[in-house]
C-alpha positions in Angstrom: -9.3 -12.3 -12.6 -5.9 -12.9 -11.0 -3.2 -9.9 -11.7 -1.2 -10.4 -8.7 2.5 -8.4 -8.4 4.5 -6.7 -5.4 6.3 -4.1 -4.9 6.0 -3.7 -1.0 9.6 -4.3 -0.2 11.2 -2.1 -2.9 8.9 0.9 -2.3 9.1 0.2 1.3 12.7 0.4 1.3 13.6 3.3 -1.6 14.8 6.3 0.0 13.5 9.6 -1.3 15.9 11.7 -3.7 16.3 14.5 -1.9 20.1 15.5 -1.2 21.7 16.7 2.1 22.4 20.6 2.4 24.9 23.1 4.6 24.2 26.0 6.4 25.0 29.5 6.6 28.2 28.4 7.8 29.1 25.5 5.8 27.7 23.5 8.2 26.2 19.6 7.2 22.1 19.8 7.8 20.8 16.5 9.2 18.9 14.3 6.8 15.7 12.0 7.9 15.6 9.4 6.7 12.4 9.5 4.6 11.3 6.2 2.5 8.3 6.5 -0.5 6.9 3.6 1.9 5.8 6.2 4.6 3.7 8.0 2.2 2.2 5.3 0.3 -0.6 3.0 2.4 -0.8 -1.1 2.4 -2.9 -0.7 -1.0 0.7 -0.3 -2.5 3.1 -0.4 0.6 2.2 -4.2 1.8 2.1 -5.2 5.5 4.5 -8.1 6.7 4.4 -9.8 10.4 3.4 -12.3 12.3 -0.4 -13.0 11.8 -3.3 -16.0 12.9 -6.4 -15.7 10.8 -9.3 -17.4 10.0 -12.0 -17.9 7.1 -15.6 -19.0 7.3 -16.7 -21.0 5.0 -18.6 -19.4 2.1 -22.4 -19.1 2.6 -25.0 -17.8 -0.1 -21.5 -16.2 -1.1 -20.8 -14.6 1.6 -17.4 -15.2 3.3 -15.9 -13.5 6.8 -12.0 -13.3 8.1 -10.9 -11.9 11.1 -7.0 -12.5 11.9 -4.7 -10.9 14.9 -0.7 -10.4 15.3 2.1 -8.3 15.3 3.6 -6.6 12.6 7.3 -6.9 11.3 8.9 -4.1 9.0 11.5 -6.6 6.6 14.3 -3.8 6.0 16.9 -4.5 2.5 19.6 -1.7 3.6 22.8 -2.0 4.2 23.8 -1.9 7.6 20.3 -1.8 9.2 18.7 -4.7 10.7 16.6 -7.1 8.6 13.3 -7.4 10.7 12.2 -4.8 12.7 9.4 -6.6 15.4 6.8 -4.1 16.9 6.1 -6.3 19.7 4.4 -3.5 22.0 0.1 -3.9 21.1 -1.6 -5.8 18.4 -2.8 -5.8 15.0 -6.8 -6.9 14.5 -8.7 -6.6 11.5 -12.0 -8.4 10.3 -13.6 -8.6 7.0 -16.5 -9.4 4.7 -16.5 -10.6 1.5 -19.2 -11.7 -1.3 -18.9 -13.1 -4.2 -22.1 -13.9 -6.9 -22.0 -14.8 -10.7 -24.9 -12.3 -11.1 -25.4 -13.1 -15.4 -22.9 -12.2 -17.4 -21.1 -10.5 -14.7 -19.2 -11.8 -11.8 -19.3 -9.6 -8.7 -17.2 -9.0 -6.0 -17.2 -7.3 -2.8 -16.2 -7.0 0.6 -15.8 -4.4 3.4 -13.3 -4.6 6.3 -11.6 -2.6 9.5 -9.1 -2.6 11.6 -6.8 -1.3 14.9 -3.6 -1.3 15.4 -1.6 -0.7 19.0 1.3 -2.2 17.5 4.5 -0.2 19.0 8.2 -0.4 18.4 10.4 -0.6 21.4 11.3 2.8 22.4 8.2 4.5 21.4 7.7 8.0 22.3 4.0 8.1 22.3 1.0 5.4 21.3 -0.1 4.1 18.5 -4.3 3.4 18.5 -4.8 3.5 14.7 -8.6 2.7 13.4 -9.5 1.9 9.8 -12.1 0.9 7.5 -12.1 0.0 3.9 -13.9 -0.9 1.4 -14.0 -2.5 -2.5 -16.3 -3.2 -5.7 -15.3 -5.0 -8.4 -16.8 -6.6 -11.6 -16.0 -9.0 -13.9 -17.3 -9.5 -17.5 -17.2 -13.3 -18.5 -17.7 -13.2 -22.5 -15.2 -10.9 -22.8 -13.0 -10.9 -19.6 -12.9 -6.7 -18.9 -12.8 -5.9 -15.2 -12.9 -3.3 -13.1 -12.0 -3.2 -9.2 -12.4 0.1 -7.2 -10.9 0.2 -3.3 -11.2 2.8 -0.5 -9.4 3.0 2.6 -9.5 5.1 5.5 -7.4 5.2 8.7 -7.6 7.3 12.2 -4.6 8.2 14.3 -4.4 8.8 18.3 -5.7 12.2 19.3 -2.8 12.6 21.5 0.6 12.8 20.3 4.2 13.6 22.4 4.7 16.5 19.4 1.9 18.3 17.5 2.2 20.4 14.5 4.1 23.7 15.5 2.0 26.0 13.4 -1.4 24.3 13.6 -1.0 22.6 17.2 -2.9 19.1 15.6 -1.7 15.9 15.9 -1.7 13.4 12.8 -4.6 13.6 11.0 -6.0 10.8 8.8 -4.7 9.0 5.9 -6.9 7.8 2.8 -6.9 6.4 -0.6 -8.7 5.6 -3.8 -6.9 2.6 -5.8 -8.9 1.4 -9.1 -7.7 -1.2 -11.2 -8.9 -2.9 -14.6 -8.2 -4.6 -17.7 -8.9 -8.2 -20.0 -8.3 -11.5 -19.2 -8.6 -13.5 -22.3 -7.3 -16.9 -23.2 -4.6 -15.9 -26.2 -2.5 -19.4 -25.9 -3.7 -22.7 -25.2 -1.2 -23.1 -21.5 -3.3 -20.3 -19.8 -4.9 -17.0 -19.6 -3.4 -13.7 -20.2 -4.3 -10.9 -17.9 -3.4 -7.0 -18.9 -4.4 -4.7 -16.3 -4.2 -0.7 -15.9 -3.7 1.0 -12.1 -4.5 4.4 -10.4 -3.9 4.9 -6.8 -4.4 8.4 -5.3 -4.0 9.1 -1.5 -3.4 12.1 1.1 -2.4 12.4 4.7 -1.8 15.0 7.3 1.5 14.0 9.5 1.1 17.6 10.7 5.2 16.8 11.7 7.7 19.2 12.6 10.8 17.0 13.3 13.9 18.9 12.3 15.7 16.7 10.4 12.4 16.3 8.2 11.6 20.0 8.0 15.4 20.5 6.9 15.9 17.7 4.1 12.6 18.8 2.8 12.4 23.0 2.7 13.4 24.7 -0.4 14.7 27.9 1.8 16.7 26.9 4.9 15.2 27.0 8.9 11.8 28.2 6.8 9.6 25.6 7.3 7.9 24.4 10.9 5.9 22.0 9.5 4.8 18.9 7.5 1.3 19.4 7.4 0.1 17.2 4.6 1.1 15.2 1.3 -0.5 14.0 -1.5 0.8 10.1 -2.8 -0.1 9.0 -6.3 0.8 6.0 -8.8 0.1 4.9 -12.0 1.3 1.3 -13.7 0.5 -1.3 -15.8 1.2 -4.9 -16.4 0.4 -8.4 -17.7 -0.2 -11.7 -16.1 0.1 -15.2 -18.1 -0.8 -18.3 -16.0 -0.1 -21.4 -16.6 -3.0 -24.5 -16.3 -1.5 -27.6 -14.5 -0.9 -30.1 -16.4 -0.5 -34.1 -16.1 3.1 -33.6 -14.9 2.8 -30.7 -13.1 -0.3 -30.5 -10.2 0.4 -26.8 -9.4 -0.9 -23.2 -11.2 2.1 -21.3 -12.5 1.6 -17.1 -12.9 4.0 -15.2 -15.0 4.1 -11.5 -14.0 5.7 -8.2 -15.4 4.8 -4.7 -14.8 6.0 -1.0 -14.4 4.9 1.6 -11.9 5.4 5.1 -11.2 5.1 7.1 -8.0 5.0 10.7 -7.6 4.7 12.9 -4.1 3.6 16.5 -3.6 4.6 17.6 0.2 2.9 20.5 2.0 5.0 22.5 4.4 4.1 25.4 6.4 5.7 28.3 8.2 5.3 30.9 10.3 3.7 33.2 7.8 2.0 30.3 5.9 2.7 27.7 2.8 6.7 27.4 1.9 8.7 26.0 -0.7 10.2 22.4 -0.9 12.6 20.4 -2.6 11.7 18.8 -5.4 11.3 15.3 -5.6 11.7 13.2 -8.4 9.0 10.8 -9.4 10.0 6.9 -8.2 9.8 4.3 -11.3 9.8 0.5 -10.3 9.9 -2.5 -12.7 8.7 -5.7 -11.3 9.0 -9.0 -12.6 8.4 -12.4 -11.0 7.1 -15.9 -10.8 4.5 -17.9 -8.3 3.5 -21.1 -7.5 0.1 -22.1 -6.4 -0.6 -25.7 -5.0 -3.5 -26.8 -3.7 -5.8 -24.9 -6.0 -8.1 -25.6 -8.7 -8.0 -24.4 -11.8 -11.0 -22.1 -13.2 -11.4 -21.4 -16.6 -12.3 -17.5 -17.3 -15.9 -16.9 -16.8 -16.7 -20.3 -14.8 -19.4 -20.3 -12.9 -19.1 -20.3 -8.7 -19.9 -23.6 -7.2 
């Protein structure tokens, strides 16, 4: 059921098309700088840093994790540091998983949450983020479809240094829906072949008025006081061929290609209510790779748990 690929540090890093202005009087307008990475959650985004964890053994399938650590933002821009540490709080999560051949079916499940205090160094205000999550997925062994659907939801601090100029909140939550499916079916002898299909939908509410941000992003100049919400959604596909070890080579070898497309819709108000904003051109990303896995048995498709 493996369909592994990554995109984290490309979408993490690609800056929004959206083109720096003048003013009434010629005037440069100051441009944030705004990345598709702070709209799109670790479902598509990824999470990088400096993490211990630990895993239970499995029991009646059940399996738990917990892990702490610090996070560490890995930055491919010219000019700008590398690794950006947010040494100031922690990171914890914990997790639940289960796993049953149920049948024909193979299921999978597991629920998780999480905090995060995790600050960078100059910090205007704290960060006390809470989230849970949650996902569902089922696997068909005669004929290899699958479905997996995920849920995540994450809480910001009530307080905040700058609220929302027109609706005096603070940041609201973030959430998303991510569903994934497709075959895996064994078209050459070396290994399966996994083709898979992906939808991810999520919203927030920044409710931000930064000026830079409300500049780069209204339609009609000094219009807009704030950034009070955003819709995030992306759609791609792909295929997976592994490769079975063999008597020369002890490791599992996975083959990855795939194509995504992201597309944003911002909210901005004003004094008087909604206002216009830039547009913003969808973000396409082609991703192609290889990985090595050692250490790991291989499982033929539809084998049953041990």
């Amino acid at each position: 059921m493996r369909a592994t690929s990554s995109t984290a540090p490309a979408l993490a890093d690609a800056v929004l098309p959206v083109g720096a202005g003048v003013d009434e009087d010629g005037e440069g307008i100051p441009v944030a700088d705004l990345r598709w990475g702070d709209f799109f959650r670790p479902a598509l985004g990824g999470r990088t840093g400096r993490f211990l964890s630990y895993v239970t053994p499995q029991v009646g399938g059940f399996e738990a994790a917990a892990s702490v650590g610090q996070p560490q933002d890995i930055t491919f821009v010219k000019g700008q540091q590398g690794f950006e540490d947010r040494t100031n709080g922690l990171v914890t999560d914990a997790a639940l998983r289960y796993r049953v051949d149920w049948g024909p079916f193979r299921v999978l499940a597991g629920v998780g949450a999480w905090r995060d205090t995790a600050e960078e160094e100059f910090a205007e205000e704290p960060t006390k983020d809470i989230g849970f999550g949650g996902s569902f997925a089922l696997f068909h062994k005669a004929t290899g479809l699958n479905i997996a659907l995920n849920y995540g939801r994450e809480k910001h601090s009530p307080v905040c240094e700058d609220p929302g100029e027109v609706t005096g909140r603070c940041p609201g939550a973030d959430q998303f829906v991510y569903v994934k499916g497709g075959v895996v079916r064994e078209f050459f002898d070396w290994g399966p072949t996994a083709i898979y299909g992906e939808y991810y939908h999520g919203r927030g509410a920044p409710h931000d008025s930064d000026e830079s941000i409300l500049r780069t992003l209204e339609l009609t100049l000094e219009q807009a006081e704030e950034l009070s919400g955003f819709v995030a959604k992306a759609w791609g596909l792909g295929i997976v061929q592994t490769v079975k070890p063999s008597r020369d080579r002890n490791y599992i070898t996975d083959l990855y290609v795939g194509y995504r497309r992201y597309a944003l819709d911002l909210n901005l108000l004003g004094a008087n209510g909604p206002v216009g904003t830039r547009k913003i051109n969808d973000f396409d990303a082609v991703m192609a790779g290889v990985r090595f896995r050692w250490g790991e048995r291989f499982r033929p498709i539809g084998e049953e748990e041990e």
